[in-house]
C-alpha positions in Angstrom: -117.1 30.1 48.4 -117.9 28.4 45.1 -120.1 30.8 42.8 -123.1 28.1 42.1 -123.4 25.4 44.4 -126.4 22.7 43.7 -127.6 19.8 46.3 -129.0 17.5 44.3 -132.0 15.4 45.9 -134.5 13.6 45.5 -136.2 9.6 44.9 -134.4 6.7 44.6 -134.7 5.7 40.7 -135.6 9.2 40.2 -132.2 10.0 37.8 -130.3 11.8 40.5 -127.6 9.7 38.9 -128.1 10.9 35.6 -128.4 14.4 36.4 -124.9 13.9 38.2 -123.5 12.8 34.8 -125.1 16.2 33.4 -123.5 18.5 36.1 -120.4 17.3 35.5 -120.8 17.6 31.8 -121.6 21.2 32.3 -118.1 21.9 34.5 -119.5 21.3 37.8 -117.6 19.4 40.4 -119.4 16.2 41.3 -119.6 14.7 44.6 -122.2 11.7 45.1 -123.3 10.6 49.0 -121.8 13.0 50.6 -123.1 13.3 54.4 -124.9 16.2 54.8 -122.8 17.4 57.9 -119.8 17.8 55.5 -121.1 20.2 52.8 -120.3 23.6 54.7 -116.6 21.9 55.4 -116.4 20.8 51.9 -117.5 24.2 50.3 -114.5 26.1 52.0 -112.0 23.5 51.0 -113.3 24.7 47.4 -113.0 28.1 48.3 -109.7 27.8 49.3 -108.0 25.1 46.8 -105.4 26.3 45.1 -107.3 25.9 41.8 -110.4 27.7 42.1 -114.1 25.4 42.0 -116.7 27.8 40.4 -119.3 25.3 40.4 -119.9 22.0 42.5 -123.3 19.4 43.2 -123.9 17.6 46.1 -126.0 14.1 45.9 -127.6 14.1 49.1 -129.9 11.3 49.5 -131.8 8.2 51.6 -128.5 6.5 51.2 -127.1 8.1 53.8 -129.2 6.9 56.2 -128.7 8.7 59.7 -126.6 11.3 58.2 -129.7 12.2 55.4 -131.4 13.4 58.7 -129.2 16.3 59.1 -130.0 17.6 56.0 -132.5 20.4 56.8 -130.5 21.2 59.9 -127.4 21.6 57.6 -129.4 23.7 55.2 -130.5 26.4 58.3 -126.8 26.4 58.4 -125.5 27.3 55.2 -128.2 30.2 54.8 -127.3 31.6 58.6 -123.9 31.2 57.2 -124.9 33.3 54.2 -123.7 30.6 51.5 -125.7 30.6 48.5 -126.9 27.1 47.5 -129.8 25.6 45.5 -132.1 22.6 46.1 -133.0 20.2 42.9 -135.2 17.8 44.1 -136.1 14.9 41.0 -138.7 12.6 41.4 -141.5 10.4 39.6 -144.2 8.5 40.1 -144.7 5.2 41.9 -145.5 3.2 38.9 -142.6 4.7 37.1 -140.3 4.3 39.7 -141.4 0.5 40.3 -141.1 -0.1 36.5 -137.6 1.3 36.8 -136.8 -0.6 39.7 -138.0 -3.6 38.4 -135.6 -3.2 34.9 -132.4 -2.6 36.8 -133.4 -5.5 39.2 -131.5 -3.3 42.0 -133.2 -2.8 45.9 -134.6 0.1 47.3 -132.2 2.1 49.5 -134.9 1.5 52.6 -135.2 -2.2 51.9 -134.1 -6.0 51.5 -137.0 -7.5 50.6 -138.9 -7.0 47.0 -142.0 -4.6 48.1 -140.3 -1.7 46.1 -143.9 0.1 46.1 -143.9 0.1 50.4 -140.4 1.5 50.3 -140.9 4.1 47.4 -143.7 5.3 49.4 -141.9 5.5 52.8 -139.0 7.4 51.2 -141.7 10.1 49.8 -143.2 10.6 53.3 -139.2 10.9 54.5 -138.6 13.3 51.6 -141.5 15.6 52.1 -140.3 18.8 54.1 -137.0 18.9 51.8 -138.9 19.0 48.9 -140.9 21.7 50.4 -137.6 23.6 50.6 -136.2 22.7 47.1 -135.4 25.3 44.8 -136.7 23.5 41.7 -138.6 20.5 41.7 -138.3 18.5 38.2 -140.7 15.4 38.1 -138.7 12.9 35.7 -141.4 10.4 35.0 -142.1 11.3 31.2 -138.4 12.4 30.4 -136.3 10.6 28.7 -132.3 10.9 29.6 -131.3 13.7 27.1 -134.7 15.8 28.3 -133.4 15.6 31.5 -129.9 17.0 30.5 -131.6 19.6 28.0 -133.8 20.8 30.9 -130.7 20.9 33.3 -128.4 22.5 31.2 -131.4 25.4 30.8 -131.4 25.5 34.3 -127.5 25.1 35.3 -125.7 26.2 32.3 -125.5 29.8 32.7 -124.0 32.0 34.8 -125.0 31.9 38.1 -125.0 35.5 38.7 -127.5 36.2 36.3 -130.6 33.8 36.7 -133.1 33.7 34.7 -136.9 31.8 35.0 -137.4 28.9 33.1 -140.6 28.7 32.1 -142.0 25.4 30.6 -145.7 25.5 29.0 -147.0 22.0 28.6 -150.7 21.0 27.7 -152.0 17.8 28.7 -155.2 15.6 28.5 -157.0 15.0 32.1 -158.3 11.8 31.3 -154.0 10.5 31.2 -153.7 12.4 34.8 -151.9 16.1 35.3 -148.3 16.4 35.0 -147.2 16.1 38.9 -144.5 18.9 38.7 -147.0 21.8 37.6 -146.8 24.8 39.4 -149.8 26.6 37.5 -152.9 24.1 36.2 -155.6 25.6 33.4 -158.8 23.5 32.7 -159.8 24.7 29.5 -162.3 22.3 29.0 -164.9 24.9 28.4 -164.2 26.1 25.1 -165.1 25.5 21.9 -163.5 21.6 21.4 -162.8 20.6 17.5 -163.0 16.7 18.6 -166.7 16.8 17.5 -165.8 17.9 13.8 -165.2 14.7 12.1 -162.6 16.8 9.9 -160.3 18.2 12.7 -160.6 14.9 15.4 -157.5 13.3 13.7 -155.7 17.0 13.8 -154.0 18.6 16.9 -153.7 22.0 18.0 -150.5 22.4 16.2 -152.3 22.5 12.7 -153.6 25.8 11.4 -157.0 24.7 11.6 -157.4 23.2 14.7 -156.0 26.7 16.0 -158.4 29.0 14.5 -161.2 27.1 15.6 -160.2 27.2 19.1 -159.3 30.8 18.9 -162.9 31.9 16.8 -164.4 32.0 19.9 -165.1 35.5 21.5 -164.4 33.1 25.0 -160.9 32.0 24.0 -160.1 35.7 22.7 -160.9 36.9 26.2 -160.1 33.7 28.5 -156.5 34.2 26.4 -155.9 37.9 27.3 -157.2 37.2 30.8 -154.8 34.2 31.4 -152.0 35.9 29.5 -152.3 39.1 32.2 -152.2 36.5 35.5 -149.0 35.2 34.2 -147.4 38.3 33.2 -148.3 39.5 36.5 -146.9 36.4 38.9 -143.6 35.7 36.5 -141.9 39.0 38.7 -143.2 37.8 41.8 -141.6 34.4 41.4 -138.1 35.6 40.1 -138.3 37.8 43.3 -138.6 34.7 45.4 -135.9 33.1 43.6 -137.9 30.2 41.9 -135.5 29.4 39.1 -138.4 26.7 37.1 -142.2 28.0 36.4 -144.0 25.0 34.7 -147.7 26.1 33.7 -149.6 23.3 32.3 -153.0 23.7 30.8 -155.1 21.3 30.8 -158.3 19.9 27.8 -159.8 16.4 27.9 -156.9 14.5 25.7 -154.7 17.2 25.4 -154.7 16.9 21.7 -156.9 20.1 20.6 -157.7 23.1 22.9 -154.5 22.9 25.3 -151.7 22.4 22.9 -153.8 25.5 20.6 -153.6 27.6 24.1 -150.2 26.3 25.0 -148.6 27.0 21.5 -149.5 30.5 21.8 -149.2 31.5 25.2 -145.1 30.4 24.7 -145.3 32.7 21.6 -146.3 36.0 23.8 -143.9 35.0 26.7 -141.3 34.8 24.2 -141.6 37.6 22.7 -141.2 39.6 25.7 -137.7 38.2 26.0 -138.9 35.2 29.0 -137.2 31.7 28.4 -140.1 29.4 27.5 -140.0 26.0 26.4 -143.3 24.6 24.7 -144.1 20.7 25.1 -147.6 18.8 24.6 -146.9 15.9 26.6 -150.2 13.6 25.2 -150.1 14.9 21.5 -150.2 11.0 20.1 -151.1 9.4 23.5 -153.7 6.6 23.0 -156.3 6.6 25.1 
């Protein structure tokens, strides 16, 4: 059997497409709309081809239409028959999706007609228990194409035999919505917020200042050490249950101050214990 295999799923408009592109780029062997009822067939012809397939991704999707039902049947299937697989499941939100719908002028898989919202919203109802089963669940609605392929490669460019969590720290401001592929969510809203100094409103939580006056505080100090301990503690658990992604996003009003300051160095200690942690601050610039 091939050493990594990935079934790649997800929304229409989501960039299953472009994460195809990014598979193959990393030596995978691409197949897009293949029927579900074929993948344990099609991973023994790569086990036995003459020239060996390490690494192959499946695009399974709503395109399929009758055969897309099978999916979750074929999955009880491949783990009775003890074949190691993983389930990347990409989507976004409606408005993004509609926007990107609406810029490709293309139809919805589910429909003829132009009410892209009604059909994005059928296909998530249609999608819901395999995205309960997916592996790693990447929400591409702020990303643009080469994020995507960073984030993927992280993910899909090592060897399979040696996985590793990805952990991705990202702050955020409430008041622009929280990031819909969290896994952990922090409200840090109670401490200490530097937006009331005139001097350190126009500043972030990336500038030395802003920084130690989030982290003067006798709550932060101990908020930081208690937070730091929960992680620490649930990053084993998760690797045990094969999660391959861990995205903890904390959380202030704008996500310009408190959050990144808490964000920035949270992904210091987790990488200093050897964990491999990216650091974002999605609203860092983000009018209001």
């Amino acid at each position: 059997m091939p050493s990594r295999m990935v079934i790649v799923t997800g929304l229409s408009g989501a960039g299953k497409t472009q994460a195809m592109r990014s598979l193959e780029d990393l030596g995978y062997f691409c197949v897009d709309n293949l029927p579900p009822t074929l993948i344990p067939k099609f991973a023994e012809l790569c086990a036995q081809t003459a020239r060996r397939i390490n690494n192959i991704a499946l695009v399974v999707d709503i395109r399929g239409g009758e055969f897309f039902r099978d999916l979750s049947e074929v999955l009880d299937e491949l783990e009775r028959g003890e074949i190691n697989f993983e389930v990347l499941f990409l989507e976004a939100s409606d408005d993004v999706l509609v926007r990107r719908y609406k810029e490709s002028r293309r139809r919805h898989p589910l429909g003829t007609h132009g009410e892209v919202l009604r059909y994005i919203r059928e296909e998530r109802a249609l999608l819901e228990e395999i995205r309960g089963r997916s592996n790693t669940i990447i929400d591409t609605s702020n990303l643009t194409p080469r994020q995507l392929k960073e984030k993927l490669t992280d993910l899909f460019g090592g060897d399979a035999n040696t996985p590793q969590l990805l952990i991705t720290v990202i702050s955020f401001g409430f008041k622009h919505g929280i990031p819909l592929d969290s896994d952990l969510v922090i409200d840090v809203r109670f401490l200490p917020n530097p937006y009331y100094d005139p001097v350190m409103r126009p500043l972030t939580g990336n500038d030395p200042a802003v920084e130690e006056y989030v982290f003067r505080s006798p709550v932060t100090t101990e908020f930081m050490k208690k937070f730091t301990d929960l992680v620490e503690f649930l990053i084993p658990c998760y690797i045990k249950e094969g999660k391959t992604t861990l995205m903890i996003a904390i959380g202030c009003t704008g996500g310009m101050h408190r959050s990144v300051a808490l964000a920035n160095r949270l992904g210091e200690i987790l990488k200093k214990k050897d964990y491999r942690v990216t650091v974002r601050h999605r609203d860092i610039g983000r009018s209001s």
